[in-house]
N, C-alpha and C positions, 0 to 999 in steps of 0.2 A: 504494500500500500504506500502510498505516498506521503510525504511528513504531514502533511493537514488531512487525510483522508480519515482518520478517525471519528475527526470532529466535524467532518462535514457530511462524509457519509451518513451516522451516528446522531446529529446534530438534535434528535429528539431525545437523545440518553444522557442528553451534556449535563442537566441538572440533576437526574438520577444519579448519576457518577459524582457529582458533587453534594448529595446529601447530606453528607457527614459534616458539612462546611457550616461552621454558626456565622455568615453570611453578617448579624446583626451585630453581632460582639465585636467582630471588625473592624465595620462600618461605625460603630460609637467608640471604640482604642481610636483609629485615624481622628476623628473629628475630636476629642480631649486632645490628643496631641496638638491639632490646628490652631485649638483652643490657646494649648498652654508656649507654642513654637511659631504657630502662623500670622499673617496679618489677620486671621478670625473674616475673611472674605466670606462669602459664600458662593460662590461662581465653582463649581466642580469641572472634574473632568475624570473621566475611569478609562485608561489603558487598557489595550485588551479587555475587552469590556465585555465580551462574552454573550450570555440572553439577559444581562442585564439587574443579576442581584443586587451587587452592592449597591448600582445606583436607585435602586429603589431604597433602601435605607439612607443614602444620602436628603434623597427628597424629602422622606419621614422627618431627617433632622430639618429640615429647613434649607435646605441648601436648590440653587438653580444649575442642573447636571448637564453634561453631555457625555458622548462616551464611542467609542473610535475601538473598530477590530477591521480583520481582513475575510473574515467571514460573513457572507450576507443570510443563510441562514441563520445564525448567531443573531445579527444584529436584529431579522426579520420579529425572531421573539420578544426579544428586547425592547421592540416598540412596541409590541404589544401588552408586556411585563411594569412599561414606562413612558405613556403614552405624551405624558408633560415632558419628557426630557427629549435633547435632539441625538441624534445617533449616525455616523457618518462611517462609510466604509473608507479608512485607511491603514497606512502601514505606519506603526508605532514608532519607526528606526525615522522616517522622514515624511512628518505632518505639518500643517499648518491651523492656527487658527485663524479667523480674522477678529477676534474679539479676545482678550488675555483674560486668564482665570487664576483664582486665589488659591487653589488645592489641585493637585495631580494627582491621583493614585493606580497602582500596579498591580494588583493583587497577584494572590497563588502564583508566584514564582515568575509570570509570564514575562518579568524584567528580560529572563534568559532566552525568550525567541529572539532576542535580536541578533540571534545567531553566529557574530562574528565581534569582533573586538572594536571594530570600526563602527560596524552598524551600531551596536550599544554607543559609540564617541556619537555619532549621529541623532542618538535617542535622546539622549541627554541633552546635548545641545538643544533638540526641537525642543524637550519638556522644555528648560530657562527660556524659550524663546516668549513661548506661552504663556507664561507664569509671569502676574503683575509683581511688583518689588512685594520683598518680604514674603511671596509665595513659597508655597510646602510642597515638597514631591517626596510622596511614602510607599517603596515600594518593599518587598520582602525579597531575599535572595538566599542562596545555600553555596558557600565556600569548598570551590573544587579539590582543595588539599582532607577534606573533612569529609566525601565523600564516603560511604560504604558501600562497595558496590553489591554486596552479598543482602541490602535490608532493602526490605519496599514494604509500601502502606497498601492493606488489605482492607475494604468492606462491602458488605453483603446489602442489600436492596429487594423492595419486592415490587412490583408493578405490571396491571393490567393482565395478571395471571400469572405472569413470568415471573421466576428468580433471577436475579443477576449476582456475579461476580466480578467487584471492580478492584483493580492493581494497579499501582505504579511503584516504580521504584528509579532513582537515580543512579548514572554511570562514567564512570570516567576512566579514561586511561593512564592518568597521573603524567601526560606531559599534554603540552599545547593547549589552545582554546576553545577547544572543543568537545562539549560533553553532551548527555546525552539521554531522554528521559523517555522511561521502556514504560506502554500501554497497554493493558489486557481487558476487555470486556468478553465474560461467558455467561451463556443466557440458556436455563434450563427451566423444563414445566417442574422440576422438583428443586426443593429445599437445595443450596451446598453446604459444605460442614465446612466447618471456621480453620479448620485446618489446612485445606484444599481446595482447589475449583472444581471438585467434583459432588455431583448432588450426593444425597444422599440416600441408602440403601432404603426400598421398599419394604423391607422388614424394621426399619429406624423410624418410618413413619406412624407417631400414635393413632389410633382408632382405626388404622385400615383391615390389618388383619392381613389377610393374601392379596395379592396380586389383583386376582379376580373380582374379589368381592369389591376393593377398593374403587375398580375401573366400574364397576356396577354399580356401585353405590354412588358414584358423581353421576352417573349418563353417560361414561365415554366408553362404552362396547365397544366401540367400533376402534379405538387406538390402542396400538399396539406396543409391544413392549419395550423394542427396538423404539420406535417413534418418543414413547415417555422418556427413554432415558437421554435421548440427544443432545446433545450442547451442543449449541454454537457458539462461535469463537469468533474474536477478532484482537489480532495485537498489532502494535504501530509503535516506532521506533522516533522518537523528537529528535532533531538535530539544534542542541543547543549552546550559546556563548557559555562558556565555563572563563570563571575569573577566582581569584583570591577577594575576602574583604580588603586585604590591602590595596591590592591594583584597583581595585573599585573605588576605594577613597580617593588615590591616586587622580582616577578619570571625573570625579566629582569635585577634586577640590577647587579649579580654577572656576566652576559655575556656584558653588553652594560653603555653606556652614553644613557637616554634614557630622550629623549625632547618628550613633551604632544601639539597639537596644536589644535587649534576647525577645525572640520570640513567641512573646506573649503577652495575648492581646487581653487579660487581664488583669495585667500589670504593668505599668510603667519602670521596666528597671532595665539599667547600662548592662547590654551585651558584658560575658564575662569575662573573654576573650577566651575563648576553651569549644564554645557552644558552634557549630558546625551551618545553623541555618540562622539569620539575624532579619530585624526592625529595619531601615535604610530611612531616615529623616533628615530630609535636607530642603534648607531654607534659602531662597534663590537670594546672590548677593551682588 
C-alpha cells in the first residue's frame, strides 16, 4: 500500500482507530498552556487536522478554528464534525494563511510527516509565518535515539458488528533521518484477545455453547465457519522525519522561545530529560 493509503482507503476507521485518544484532555492541556505561554489569542489553527476532533474542542473552549490536512476525505468529515470552522486541503511542510493566528497545534505525532529534515525546516518556518507575535505552536514529538523498536501500542474497538484490532508501533534504524511508523488494522465478526490479533476461540465465547447452537441462536445458519472466523487485515508502513529533541530545538531556536515538557496532558511538568516522547511549546519571537 502506499504511505497514505491506510488513511484514505480506511478513512471511515480513522476515529475508530483513535478511540483511545481523550481528544478533550488535550485540547484543554494546549489551551492552559496558551493561557499560561500565549498571547491568550483565540484564532486557532490544527495541523494535520485529521476528521476534525480537536478542533471541535477548541471551538467548545471559545476559540475561532481552522484546520489544514492533505486528505480530502479527512477533511470531508471534518466539516461535517465542525461545520463553524474552515478546513483547507494543504501540505503542513509548505502552507499559507492569509489571515495570522494566535495558536498552532500538531497533535498525535503528525509533526513527523514532514518526512525529511528540510521539509520539517519548511514546516516551521510556515507555522512562525502564520503565527501573530507572541503566538504558541504545541506540537508532541518522540526522540529517535529513545526509540524501541520491539514496543507498539495495542487497542481493541467494536463497531457496526465488527471487532477490530488496532496497532502501531515506532521504528528506527538508529542512523539518519529517517524513521518510521508501522500500521495494522484487523477486523473480525469475533471478539480478539488482548494478547493477539487473533479472535477469539468459539468455545471462549460465554453463553454460546457449540458452534451450532451459537450460529442458531443469532439467525446466521447460513454462515459458515470458515467465513466467522476470517480476518481481514490491512498494514501500512509511514515514512517518517526522525530527529533528536536536541536537533529539534536546534531547528526551533532561530523562530521561537521553545519550553520541552513530559508528556502529559494532565500535568504541566518540564520534560525530564530521560523520557523518550515530549510536550514541544514554542512561543513565536
Amino acid at each position: 500500500m502506499s504511505s497514505n493509503a491506510l488513511y484514505t482507503d480506511l478513512s471511515g476507521y480513522y476515529d475508530l482507530m483513535c478511540s483511545d485518544i481523550n481528544y478533550q484532555q488535550q485540547s484543554a492541556s494546549i489551551h492552559r498552556l496558551h493561557q499560561f505561554l500565549g498571547n491568550n489569542g483565540k484564532q486557532h489553527l490544527d495541523l494535520a487536522c485529521g476528521t476534525g476532533p480537536h478542533v471541535r474542542h477548541f471551538i467548545d473552549l471559545g476559540y475561532q478554528c481552522s484546520g489544514l490536512d492533505i486528505n480530502q476525505p479527512m477533511l470531508d468529515m471534518a466539516m461535517r464534525r465542525c461545520p463553524e470552522a474552515q478546513f483547507n486541503l494543504q501540505d503542513m511542510t509548505a502552507f499559507y494563511l492569509e489571515e495570522r493566528v494566535d495558536l498552532i497545534t500538531c497533535f498525535l505525532y503528525s509533526i513527523h510527516y514532514s518526512a525529511c529534515i528540510e521539509r520539517l525546516k519548511s514546516c516551521i518556518a510556515s507555522v512562525h509565518s502564520a503565527l501573530n507575535d507572541g503566538g504558541l505552536f504545541c506540537f508532541n514529538t518522540v526522540d529517535k535515539h529513545r526509540i524501541d523498536n520491539t514496543a507498539s501500542v495495542k487497542h481493541f474497538a467494536e463497531f457496526d458488528g465488527s471487532h477490530f484490532a488496532f496497532e502501531s508501533g515506532w521504528h528506527y534504524s538508529g542512523q539518519g533521518e529517517k524513521q518510521s511508523l508501522k500500521l495494522s488494522i484487523a477486523k473480525s465478526r469475533l471478539p480478539f484477545t488482548e494478547v493477539s490479533a487473533s479472535p477469539l476461540p468459539v468455545s471462549d465465547m460465554k453463553g454460546l455453547g457449540s458452534l451450532e447452537a451459537g450460529l442458531h441462536a443469532a439467525g446466521l445458519q447460513e454462515v459458515g465457519l470458515q467465513e466467522l472466523h476470517s480476518i481481514e487485515q490491512w498494514q501500512d508502513q509511514h515514512a517518517m522525519v526522525a530527529t533528536s529533541f536536541t536537533e529539534l530545538q536546534e531547528l526551533l531556536a532561530p523562530y521561537f522561545e521553545v519550553h520541552v515538557f513530559e508528556h502529559d496532558y494532565e500535568r504541566i511538568v518540564p520534560w525530564d530529560l530521560a523520557s523518550g516522547n515530549a510536550l514541544f511549546v514554542c512561543v513565536k519571537i
